[in-house]
C-alpha positions as CSV (number, residue, x, y, z in Angstrom):
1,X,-46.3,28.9,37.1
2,X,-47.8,28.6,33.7
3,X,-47.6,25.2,31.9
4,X,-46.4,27.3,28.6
5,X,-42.9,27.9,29.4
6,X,-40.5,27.0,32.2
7,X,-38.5,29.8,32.8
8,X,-36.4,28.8,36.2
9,X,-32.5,29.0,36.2
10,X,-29.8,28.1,38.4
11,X,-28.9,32.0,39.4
12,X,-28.2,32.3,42.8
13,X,-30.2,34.8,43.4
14,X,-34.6,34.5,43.2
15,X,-34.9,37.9,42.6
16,X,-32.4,37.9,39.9
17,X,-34.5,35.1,38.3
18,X,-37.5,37.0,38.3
19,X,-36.0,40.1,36.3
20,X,-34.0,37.9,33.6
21,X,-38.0,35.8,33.4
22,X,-39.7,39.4,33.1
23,X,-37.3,40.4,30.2
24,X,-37.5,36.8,28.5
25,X,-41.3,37.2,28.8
26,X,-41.3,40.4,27.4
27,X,-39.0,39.6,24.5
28,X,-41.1,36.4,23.5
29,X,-44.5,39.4,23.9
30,X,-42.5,41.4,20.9
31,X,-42.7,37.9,18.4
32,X,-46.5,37.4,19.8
33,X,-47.5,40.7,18.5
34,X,-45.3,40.1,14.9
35,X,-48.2,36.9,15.0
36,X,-50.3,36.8,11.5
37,X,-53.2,35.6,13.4
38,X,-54.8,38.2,15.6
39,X,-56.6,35.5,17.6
40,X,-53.9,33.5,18.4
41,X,-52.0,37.0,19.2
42,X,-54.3,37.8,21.5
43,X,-54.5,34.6,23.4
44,X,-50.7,34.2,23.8
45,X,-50.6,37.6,24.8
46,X,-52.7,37.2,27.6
47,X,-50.9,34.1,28.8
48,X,-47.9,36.0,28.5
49,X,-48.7,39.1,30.7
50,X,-50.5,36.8,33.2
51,X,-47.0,35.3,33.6
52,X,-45.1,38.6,33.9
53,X,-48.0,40.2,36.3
54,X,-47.2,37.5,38.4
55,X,-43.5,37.7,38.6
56,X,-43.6,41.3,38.8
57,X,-45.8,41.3,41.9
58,X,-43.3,38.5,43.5
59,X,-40.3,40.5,43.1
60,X,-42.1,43.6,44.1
61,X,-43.4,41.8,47.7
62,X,-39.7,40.4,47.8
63,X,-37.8,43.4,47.3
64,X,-40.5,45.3,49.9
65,X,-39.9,42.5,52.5
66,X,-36.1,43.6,52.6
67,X,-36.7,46.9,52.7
68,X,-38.1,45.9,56.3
């Protein structure tokens, strides 16, 4: 997990954790592109997508591993 922003909460579920982190990620993508600076846009941006890559590809494997 990224030292930028802690996103875990006490739902019961992990996969459920991953989609509310996803659409908090995604929400705080829509300030980072309202960003003055283009450089420091860009950079957060990045972070930010790294972080919901990775989620994304958790809950994906997750979700295929009970399909099984």
């Amino acid at each position: 997990m990224s030292k930028i922003v802690e996103l875990r909460r006490a739902v019961g579920f992990e996969n459920e954790c991953d989609i509310e982190d996803i659409v908090a990620l995604t929400e705080l993508m829509i300030v980072m592109l309202a960003q003055p600076d283009a450089k420091t846009a860009l950079d957060g941006m990045q972070r930010l997508m790294g972080i919901v890559a990775d989620r994304a590809r958790d809950l994906r494997a997750r979700l295929l591993e009970d399909r099984r």
